[in-house]
N, C-alpha and C positions, 0 to 999 in steps of 0.2 A: 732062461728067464730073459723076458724084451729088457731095455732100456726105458727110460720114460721119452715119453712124445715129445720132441723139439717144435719149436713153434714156426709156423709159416713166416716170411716176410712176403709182404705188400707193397711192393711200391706204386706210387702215383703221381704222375705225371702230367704239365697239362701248360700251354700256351698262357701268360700272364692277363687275367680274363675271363678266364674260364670257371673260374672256382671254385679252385681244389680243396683251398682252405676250408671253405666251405661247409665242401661237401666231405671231408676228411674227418672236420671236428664235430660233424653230425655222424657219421660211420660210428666213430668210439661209443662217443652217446645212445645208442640204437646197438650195439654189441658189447655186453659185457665181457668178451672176451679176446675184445679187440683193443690195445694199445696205439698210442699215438707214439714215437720218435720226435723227440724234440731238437731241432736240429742248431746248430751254431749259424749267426750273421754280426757281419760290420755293419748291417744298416741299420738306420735307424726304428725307432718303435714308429707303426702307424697308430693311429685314434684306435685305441680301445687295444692293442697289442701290451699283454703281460709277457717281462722276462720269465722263462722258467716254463711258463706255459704254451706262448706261442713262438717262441724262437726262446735262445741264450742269445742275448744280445752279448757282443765282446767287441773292444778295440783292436784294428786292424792287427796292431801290433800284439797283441794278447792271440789271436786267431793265427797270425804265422808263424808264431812260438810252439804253439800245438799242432801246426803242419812241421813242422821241426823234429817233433817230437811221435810224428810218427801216430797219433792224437785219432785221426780222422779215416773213416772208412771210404769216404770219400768228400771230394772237395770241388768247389770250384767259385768260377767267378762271373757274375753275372749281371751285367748294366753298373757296373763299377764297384759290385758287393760280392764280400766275400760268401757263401756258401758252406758247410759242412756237417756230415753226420760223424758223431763222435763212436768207436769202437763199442767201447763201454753200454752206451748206451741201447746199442742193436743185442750185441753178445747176451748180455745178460737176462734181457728178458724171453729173449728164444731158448737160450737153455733151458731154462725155467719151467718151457712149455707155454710162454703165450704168444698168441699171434701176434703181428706188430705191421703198422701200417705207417709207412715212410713216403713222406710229402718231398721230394727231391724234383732238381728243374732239371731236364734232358740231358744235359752235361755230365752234370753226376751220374745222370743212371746207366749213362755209358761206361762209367767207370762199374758199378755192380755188377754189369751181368758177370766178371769174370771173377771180383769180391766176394760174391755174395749169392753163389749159381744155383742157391734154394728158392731166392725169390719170383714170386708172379707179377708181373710187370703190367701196369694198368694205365690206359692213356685215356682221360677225360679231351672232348675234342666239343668245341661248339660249334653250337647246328648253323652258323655262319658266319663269313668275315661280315657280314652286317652287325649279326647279333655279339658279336665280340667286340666291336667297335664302338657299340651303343654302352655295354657294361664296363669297358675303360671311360666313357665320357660320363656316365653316371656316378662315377669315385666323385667326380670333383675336385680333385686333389692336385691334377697332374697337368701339365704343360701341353699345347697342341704338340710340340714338339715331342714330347717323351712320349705320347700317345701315336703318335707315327710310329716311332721308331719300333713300339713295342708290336705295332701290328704286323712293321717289319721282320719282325723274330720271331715274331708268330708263325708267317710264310716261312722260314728256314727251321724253326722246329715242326708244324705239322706232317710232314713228311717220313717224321722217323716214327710216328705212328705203326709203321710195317713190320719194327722193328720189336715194338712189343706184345704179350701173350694175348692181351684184348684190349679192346677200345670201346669205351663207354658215352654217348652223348650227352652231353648235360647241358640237353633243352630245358628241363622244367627241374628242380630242383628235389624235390620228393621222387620223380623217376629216377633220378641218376644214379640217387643213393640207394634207391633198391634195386638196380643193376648190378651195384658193384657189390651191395652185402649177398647178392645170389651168386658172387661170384666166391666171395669171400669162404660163403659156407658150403656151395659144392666144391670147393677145392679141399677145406675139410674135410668131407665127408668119401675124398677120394671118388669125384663125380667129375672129373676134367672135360672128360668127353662133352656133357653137357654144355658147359659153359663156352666150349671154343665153339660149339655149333650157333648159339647164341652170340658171343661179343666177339669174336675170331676177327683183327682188324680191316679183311678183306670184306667179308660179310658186313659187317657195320658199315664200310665206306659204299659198299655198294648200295646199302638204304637211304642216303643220302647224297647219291651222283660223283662220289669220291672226291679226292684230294682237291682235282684241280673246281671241283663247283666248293669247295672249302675256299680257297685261294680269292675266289671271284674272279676265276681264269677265265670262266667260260657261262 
């Protein structure tokens, strides 16, 4: 007699811009059999962010007591904010049997592949340092200065793109997300072949002149 089915992890991944958020909390929405991981931060709520739902917000000092404690499947730190996905949180819904879709920034998922070496690693990438550029100036919110910086970390995360199992473009926003739910559900279905032919990170950067026409190198 099998065991019952343990559920996939998801992670996604994506340059600050890109919109993961997004396109993560439309995934859920769109697959009833897809979870969200709600993940721990020191920063603060932006306009319209629920604790509980779009983060656990926590004091700095609350978030490195549960790095203490050993708390966090993984952690990090990112533009002066702490980061972290809680054990509990991952464990239990995969044992269970349901998928689970983890919105983590590059850092972190380098800590997963070796955590967590069930997961399919998914890198959302936009169709330009233009078009990334216009979508931070569009928040409204943020300083010329932290709008540099972040395009700067943009250029030093795009890169590890190679490192994960697909890369999705998220030109238009109803594409991306039925990229990624085809990826979602052939990986269910025990159908890998398919999708690495499809979003395989060399293949995608080759439809769009790769890294360095990302960059605005060339």
């Amino acid at each position: 007699m099998t065991g019952a089915r343990r559920g996939l992890p998801f992670v996604v991944s994506a340059p600050s811009g890109t919109g993961k958020t997004t396109v993560c909390h439309r995934l859920v929405s769109e697959d009833a059999d897809l979870g969200l991981s709600v993940s721990h931060t020191t920063r603060s709520p932006r306009p319209g962010e629920r604790d509980g739902i779009d983060y656990h917000f926590v004091p700095r000092e609350q978030f490195e007591r549960l790095v203490r404690d050993g708390a966090f499947l993984e952690h990090a730190e990112y533009r002066g904010n702490l980061y972290g996905t809680s054990r509990a949180a991952v464990e239990a819904p995969l044992a269970a049997g349901r998928d689970l879709l983890l919105e983590i920034e590059v850092q972190g998922a380098r800590q997963l592949r070796s955590r967590l070496p069930e997961a399919r690693f998914v890198f959302l990438l936009p169709p330009s340092r233009a078009e990334l550029e216009r979508r931070l100036r569009a928040r409204g919110t943020e300083s010329e200065d932290v709008i540099e910086r972040r395009l700067e970390v943009a250029a030093q995360e795009l890169p590890e793109v190679l490192r994960y199992d697909y890369a999705v473009v998220n030109d238009e926003i109803d594409a991306a997300v039925g990229r990624v739910l085809d990826i979602v559900r052939c990986e269910r279905a025990g159908r890998r072949d398919e999708v690495e032919a499809r979003y395989g990170p060399a293949h995608v950067l080759a439809g769009i002149g790769g890294i360095a026409a990302l960059l605005g190198t060339r």
